[in-house]
C-alpha positions as a Markdown table, in Angstrom:
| # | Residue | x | y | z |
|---|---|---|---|---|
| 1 | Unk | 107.9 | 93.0 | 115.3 |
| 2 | Unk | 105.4 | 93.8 | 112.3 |
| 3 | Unk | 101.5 | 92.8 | 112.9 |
| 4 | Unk | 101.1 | 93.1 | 109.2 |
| 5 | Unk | 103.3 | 91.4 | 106.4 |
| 6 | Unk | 102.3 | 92.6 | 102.9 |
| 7 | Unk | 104.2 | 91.1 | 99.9 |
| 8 | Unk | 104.0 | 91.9 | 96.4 |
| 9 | Unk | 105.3 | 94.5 | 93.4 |
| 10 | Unk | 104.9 | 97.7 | 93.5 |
| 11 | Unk | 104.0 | 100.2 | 90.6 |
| 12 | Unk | 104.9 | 103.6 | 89.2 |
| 13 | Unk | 101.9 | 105.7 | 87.2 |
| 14 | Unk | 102.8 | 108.2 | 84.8 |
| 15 | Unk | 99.8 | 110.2 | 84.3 |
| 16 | Unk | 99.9 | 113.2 | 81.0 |
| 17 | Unk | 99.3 | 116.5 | 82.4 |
| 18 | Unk | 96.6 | 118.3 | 80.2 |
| 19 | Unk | 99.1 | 121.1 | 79.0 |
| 20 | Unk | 98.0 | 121.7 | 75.1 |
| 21 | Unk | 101.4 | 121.2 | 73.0 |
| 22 | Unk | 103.4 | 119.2 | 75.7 |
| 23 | Unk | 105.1 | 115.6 | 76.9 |
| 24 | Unk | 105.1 | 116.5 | 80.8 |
| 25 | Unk | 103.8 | 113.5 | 82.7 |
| 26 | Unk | 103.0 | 113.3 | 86.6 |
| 27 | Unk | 104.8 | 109.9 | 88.3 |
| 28 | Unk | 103.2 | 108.6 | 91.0 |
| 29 | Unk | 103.8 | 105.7 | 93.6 |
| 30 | Unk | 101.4 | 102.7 | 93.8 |
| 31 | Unk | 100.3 | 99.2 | 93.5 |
| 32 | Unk | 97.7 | 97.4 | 95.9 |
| 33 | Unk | 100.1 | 95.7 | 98.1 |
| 34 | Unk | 102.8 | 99.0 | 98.8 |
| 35 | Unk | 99.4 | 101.1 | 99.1 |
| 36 | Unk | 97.8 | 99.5 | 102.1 |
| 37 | Unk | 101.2 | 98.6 | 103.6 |
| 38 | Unk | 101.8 | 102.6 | 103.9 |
| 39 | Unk | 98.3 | 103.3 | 104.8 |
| 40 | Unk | 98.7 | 100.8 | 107.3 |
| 41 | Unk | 102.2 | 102.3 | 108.3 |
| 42 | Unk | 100.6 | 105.7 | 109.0 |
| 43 | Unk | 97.8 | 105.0 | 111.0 |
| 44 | Unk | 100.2 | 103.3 | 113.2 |
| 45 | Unk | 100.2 | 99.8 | 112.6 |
| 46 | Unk | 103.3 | 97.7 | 112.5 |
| 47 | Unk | 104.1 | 97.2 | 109.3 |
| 48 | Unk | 106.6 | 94.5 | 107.2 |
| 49 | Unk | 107.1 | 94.8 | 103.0 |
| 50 | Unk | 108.7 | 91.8 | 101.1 |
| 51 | Unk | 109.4 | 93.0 | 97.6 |
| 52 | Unk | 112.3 | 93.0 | 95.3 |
| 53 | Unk | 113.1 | 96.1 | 93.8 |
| 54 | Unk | 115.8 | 97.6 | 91.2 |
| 55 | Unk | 119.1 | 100.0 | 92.3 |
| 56 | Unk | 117.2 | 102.8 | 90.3 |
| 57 | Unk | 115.4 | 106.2 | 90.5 |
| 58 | Unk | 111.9 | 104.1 | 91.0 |
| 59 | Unk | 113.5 | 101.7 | 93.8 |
| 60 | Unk | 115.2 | 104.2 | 95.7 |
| 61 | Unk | 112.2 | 106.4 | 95.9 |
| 62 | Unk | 109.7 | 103.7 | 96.8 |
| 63 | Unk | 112.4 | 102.9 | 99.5 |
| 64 | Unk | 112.5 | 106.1 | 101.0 |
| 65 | Unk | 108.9 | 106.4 | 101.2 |
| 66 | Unk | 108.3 | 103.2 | 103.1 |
| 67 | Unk | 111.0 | 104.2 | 105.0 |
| 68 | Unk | 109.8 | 107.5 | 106.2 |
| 69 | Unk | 106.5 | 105.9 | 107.3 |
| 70 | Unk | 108.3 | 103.1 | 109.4 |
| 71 | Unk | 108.1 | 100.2 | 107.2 |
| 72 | Unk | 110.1 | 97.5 | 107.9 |
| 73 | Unk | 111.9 | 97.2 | 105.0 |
| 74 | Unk | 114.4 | 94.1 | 106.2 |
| 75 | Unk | 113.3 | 91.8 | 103.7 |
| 76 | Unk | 113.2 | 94.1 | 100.5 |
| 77 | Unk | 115.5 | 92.9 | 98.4 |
């Protein structure tokens, strides 16, 4: 059973990389809520997300991650 039940959307960054003459961007995972559930998640705590995310590249990978940390994912729709 989770001790901590965090809901809310999670984001995806794309940051420019500084290369002179070039569209390369770096993606990263975020968004208050998906942060400190993870954070949570790896220092042990007993964690729950209740999102809704789409059959995509962005969902998939945002599941895996809270997956690999032990997130209970039950609820992500």
């Amino acid at each position: 059973m989770a001790e901590i039940i965090a809901f809310g959307e999670p984001l995806m960054g794309f940051y420019q990389l500084k290369k002179e003459g070039t569209s390369l961007f770096h993606m990263t995972m975020g968004g208050d809520t998906s942060n400190v559930v993870l954070q949570l998640a790896k220092l042990g705590y007993p964690t729950k997300y209740v999102t809704r995310i789409g059959k995509d590249f962005f969902g998939e990978n945002f599941l895996r991650e809270w997956k690999a940390w032990n997130v209970d994912c039950s609820d992500v729709v």
